[in-house]
Every structure is written in structure tokens, then in C-alpha cells.
KEKE-3310 file (N, C-alpha, C; in steps of 0.2 Angstrom, whole numbers, plus 5000, padded with zeros to 4 digits):
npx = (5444:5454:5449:5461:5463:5453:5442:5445:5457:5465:5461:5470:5481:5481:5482:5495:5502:5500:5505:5520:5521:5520:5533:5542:5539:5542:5557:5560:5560:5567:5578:5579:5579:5591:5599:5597:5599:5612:5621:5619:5624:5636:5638:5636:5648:5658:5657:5658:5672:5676:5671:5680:5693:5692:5692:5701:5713:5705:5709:5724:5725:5732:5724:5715:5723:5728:5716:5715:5725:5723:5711:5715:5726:5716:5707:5717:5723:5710:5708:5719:5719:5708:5712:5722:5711:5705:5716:5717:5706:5706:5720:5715:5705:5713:5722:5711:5708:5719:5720:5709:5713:5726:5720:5713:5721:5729:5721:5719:5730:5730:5720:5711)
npy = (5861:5871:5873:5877:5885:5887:5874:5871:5877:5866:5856:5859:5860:5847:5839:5844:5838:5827:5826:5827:5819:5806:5810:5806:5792:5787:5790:5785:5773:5769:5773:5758:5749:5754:5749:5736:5728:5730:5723:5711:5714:5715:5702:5693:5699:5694:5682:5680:5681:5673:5661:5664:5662:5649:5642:5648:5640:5625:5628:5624:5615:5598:5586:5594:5597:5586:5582:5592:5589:5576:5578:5589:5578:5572:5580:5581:5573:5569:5578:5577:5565:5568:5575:5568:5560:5568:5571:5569:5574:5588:5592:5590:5600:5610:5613:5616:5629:5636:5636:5643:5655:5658:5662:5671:5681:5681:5682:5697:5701:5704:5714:5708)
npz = (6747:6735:6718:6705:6690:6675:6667:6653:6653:6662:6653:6639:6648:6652:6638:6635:6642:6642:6630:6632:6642:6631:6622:6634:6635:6626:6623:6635:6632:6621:6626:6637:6626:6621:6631:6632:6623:6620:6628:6622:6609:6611:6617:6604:6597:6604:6602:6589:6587:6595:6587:6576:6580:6584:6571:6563:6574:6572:6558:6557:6564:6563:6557:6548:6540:6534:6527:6518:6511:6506:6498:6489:6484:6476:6470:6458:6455:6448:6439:6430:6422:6417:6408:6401:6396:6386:6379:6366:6358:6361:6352:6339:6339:6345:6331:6320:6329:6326:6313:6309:6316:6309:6298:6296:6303:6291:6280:6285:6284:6269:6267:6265)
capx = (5449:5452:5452:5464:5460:5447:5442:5448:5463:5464:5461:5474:5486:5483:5485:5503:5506:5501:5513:5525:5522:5524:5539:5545:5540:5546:5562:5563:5559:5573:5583:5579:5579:5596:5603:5593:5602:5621:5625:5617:5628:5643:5639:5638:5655:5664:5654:5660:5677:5679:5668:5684:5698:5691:5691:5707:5714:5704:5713:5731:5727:5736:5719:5714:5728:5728:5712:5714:5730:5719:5706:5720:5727:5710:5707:5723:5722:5704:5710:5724:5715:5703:5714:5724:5707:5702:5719:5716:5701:5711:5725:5710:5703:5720:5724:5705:5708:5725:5720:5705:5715:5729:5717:5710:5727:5731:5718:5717:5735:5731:5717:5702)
capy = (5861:5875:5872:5881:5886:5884:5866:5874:5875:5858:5851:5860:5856:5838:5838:5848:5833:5819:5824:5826:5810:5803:5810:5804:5785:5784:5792:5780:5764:5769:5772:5754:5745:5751:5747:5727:5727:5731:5715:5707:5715:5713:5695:5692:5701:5689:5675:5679:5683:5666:5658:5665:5661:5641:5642:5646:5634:5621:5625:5626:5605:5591:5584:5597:5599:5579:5583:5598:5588:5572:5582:5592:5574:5568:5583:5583:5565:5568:5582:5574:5558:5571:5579:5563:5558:5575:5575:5567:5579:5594:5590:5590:5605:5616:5614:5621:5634:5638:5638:5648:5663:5659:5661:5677:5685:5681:5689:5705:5706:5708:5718:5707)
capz = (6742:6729:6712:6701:6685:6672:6664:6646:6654:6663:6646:6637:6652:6651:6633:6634:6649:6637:6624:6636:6644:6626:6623:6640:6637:6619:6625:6640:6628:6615:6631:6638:6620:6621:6636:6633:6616:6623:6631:6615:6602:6616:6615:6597:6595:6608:6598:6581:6588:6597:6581:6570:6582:6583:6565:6563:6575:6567:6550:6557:6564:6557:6552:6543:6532:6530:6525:6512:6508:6503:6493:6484:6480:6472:6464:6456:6450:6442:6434:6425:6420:6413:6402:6397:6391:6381:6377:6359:6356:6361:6347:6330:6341:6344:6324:6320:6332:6325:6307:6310:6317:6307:6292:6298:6301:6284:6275:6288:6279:6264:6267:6262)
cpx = (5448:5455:5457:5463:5454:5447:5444:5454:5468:5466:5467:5483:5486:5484:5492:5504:5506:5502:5518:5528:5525:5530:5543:5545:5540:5553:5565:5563:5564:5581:5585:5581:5587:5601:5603:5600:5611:5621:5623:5621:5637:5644:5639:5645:5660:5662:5659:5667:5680:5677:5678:5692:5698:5694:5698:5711:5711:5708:5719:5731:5731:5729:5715:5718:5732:5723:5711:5721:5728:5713:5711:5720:5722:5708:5712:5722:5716:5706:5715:5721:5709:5706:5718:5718:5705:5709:5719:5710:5705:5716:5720:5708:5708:5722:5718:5709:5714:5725:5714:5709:5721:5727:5716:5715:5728:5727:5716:5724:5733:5727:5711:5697)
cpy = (5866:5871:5876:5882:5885:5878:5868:5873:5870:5856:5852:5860:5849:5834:5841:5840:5827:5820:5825:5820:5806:5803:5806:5795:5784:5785:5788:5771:5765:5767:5762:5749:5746:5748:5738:5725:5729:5727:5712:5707:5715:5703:5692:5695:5696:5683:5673:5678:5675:5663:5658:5661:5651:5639:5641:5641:5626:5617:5624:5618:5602:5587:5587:5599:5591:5579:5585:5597:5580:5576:5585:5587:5571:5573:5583:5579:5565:5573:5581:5567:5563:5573:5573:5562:5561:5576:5574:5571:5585:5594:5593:5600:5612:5616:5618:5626:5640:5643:5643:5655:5664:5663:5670:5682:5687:5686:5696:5708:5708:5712:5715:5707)
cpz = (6737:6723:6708:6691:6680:6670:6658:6648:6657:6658:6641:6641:6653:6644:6633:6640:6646:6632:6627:6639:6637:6623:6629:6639:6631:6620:6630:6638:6626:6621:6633:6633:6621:6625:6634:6626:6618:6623:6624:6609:6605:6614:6608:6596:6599:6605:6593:6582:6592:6592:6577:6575:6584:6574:6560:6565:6573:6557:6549:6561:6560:6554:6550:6538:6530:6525:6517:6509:6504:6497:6486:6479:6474:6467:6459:6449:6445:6438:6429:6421:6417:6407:6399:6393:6386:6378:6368:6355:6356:6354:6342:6333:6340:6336:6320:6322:6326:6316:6306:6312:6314:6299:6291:6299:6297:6281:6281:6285:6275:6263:6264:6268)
residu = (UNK:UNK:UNK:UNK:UNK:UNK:UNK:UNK:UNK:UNK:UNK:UNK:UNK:UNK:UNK:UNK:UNK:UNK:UNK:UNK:UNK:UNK:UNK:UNK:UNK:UNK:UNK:UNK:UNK:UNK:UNK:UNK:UNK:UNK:UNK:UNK:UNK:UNK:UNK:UNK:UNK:UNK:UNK:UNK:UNK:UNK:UNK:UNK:UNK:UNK:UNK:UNK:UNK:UNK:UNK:UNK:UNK:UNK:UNK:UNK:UNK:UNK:UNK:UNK:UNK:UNK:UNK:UNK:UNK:UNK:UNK:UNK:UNK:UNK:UNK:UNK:UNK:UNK:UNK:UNK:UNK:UNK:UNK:UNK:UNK:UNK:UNK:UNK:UNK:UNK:UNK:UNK:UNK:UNK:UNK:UNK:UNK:UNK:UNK:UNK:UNK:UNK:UNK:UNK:UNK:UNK:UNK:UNK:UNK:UNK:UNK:UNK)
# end
């Protein structure tokens, strides 16, 4: 068998061929990663997309807009049974209020 060239340059062709390799099986991973990663972000997207389209027709049922027509009614009701109660507070309150800014008015008329 002959050999072809010197060992100096061997070494400096097996270094040129082992940063070439590296390039080649970084460039082949990034390749693979994304082929692996394709179907993965396909299937998430038909997810979310079926996720939204359930979601909807869940909120377009008759019991869920029993639902979100019950809750309404209860908020509604505690909400008014809340102000009845505060309504006699409110009154002393909005007369303050009133005179305080009606005060401040005043004298921004006349300049004090």
C-alpha cells in the first residue's frame, strides 16, 4: 500500500474533516429537530383550533346560557340588595360630596 502524503498533513486534513464533520452533524441535527418538531406544532395548531371551536359550541348551548343567565340573575339581585342597603349612607355622603365641591367652586369664584 502506498501512503500519500506526509503525517503533518494527515493531521491538518483530519482536522479540516473534523470541522467539516461538525458542521455536517450540527446542520443534520438542526435538520432533524426540525422535521421532529413539524408534526408537533401541526398538532398543537389542530388542538387549539379544535380546543376553540369546542369552546365555542359550548357557549352557544342552552346550558350554558341557562348558566350565564342564572349567575347574571344572582349577580344582579346581590347587587341591588347592596345598594338598597348603602342606599341610606350614600344620601349623608352625596350631600358632603356636593358641598365640598360646591364650596370649592365658590371660592375659586371669587378668587380666594
Amino acid at each position: 500500500m502506498r501512503r500519500r502524503g506526509s503525517r503533518a498533513t494527515r493531521a491538518e486534513g483530519g482536522r479540516g474533516q473534523s470541522e467539516l464533520a461538525r458542521w455536517a452533524i450540527a446542520d443534520l441535527r438542526l435538520a432533524a429537530w426540525f422535521l421532529w418538531i413539524t408534526p408537533l406544532l401541526a398538532a398543537l395548531s389542530s388542538s387549539r383550533d379544535a380546543l376553540r371551536s369546542r369552546v365555542v359550541a359550548d357557549a352557544a348551548s342552552p346550558e350554558s346560557a341557562a348558566s350565564r343567565k342564572l349567575r347574571t340573575a344572582v349577580f344582579n339581585s346581590d347587587f341591588t340588595a347592596l345598594l338598597r342597603r348603602r342606599a341610606a349612607s350614600f344620601c349623608p355622603l352625596r350631600l358632603i360630596c356636593d358641598l365640598m365641591l360646591a364650596t370649592r367652586e365658590f371660592l375659586d369664584r371669587l378668587g380666594l
